[in-house]
C-alpha positions in Angstrom: -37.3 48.5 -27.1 -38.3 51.9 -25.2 -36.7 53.9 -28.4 -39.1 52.1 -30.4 -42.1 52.8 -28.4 -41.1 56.5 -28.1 -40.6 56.8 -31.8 -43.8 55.3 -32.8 -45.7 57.8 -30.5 -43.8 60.7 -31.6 -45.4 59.7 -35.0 -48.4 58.8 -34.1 -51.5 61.2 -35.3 -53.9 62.2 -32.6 -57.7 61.7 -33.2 -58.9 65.3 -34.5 -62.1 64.9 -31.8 -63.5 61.9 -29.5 -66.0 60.9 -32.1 -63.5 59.9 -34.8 -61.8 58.1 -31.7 -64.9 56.5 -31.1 -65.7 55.3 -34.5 -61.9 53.7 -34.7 -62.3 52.1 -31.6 -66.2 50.8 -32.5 -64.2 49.5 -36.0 -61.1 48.1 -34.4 -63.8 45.9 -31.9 -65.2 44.9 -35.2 -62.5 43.5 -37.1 -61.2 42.1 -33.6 -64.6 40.0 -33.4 -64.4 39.1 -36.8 -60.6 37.7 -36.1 -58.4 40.1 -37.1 -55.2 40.7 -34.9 -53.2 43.7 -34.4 -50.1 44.9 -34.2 -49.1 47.9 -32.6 -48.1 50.5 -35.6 -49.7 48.2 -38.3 -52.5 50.8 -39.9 -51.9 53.3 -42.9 -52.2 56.6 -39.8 -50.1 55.9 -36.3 -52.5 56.5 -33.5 -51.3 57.4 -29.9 -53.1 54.3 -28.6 -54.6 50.8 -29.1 -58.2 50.0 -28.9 -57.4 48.8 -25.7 -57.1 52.0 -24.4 -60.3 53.5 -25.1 -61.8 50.1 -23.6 -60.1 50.9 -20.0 -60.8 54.8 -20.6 -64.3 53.3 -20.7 -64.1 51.1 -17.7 -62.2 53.8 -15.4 -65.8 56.1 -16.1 -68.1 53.6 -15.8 -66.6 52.8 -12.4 -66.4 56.3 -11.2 -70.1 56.7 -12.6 -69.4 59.3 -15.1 -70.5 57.2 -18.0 -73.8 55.0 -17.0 -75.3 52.6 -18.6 -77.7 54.5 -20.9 -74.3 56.1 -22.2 -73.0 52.5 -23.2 -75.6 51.3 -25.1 -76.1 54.8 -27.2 -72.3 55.1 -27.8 -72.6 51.3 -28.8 -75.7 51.3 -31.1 -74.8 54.7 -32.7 -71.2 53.4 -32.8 -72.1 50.1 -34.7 -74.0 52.5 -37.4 -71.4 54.2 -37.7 -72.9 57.8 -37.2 -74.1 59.7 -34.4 -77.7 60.2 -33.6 -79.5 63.4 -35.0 -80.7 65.6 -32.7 -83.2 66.9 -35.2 -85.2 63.5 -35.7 -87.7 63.0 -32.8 -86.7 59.1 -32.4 -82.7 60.3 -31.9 -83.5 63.2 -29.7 -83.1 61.6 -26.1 -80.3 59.3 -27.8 -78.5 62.2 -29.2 -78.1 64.2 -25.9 -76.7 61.2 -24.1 -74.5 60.5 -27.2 -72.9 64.3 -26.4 -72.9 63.6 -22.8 -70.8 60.7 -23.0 -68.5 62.7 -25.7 -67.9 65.4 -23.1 -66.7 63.0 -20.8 -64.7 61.2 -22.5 -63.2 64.4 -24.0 -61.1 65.2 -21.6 -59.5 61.9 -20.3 -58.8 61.6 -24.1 -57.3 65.2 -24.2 -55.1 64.3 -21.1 -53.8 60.9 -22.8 -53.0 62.4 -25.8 -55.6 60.5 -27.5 -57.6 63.8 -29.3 -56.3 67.0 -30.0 -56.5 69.4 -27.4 -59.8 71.8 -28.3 -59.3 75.3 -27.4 -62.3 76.6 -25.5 -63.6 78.4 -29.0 -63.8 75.7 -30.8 -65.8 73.7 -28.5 -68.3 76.5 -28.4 -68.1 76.6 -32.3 -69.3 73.1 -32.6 -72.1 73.6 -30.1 -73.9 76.1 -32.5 
């Protein structure tokens, strides 16, 4: 049984940043609600993790105060639509900095866990323009 779980990691596909993650997860909680049931290794792309895992990333921030309330219910709204909130659009503006707040920190327990790929320190400064 350890062989298996080894194996299915070693092809399992990182998330390419914590927003895709995020989706995933948001979809996964979704279908879950709706009564869907997984299995571990059952989706067309192996991911280093189960929903599950993103749900106690969650938890072990909250706790430590690192991801507050406010941070929740953006990442859930946002997360049920599907998109993030635009920064440009007055009504988003407040949503969409705690939106990239909550990304940040998130970022690098998912880095850690080999949940997202690792960004060099370029590419997050990239994005930021």
């Amino acid at each position: 049984m350890g062989d298996t779980v080894i194996k299915i990691m070693d092809n399992a596909k990182p998330f390419d940043n914590v927003e895709e993650a995020w989706f995933w997860f948001i979809a996964a909680q979704q279908a879950k609600n709706d009564g869907a049931r997984f299995t571990a290794g059952g989706g067309l792309v192996q991911r280093p993790c189960e929903p599950v895992d993103i749900l106690k990333i969650l938890d072990q921030l909250y706790r430590k105060r690192r991801l507050l309330r406010d941070h929740l219910l953006v990442l859930r709204h946002y997360g049920r639509r599907n998109m993030a909130p635009d920064s440009r659009r007055v009504k988003e503006a407040r949503a969409s900095y705690i939106w990239d707040e909550a990304m940040e920190r998130m970022q690098e327990v998912m880095e850690r866990k080999g949940i997202v790929t690792k960004q060099s320190w370029v590419a997050k400064y990239e994005v930021a323009k």
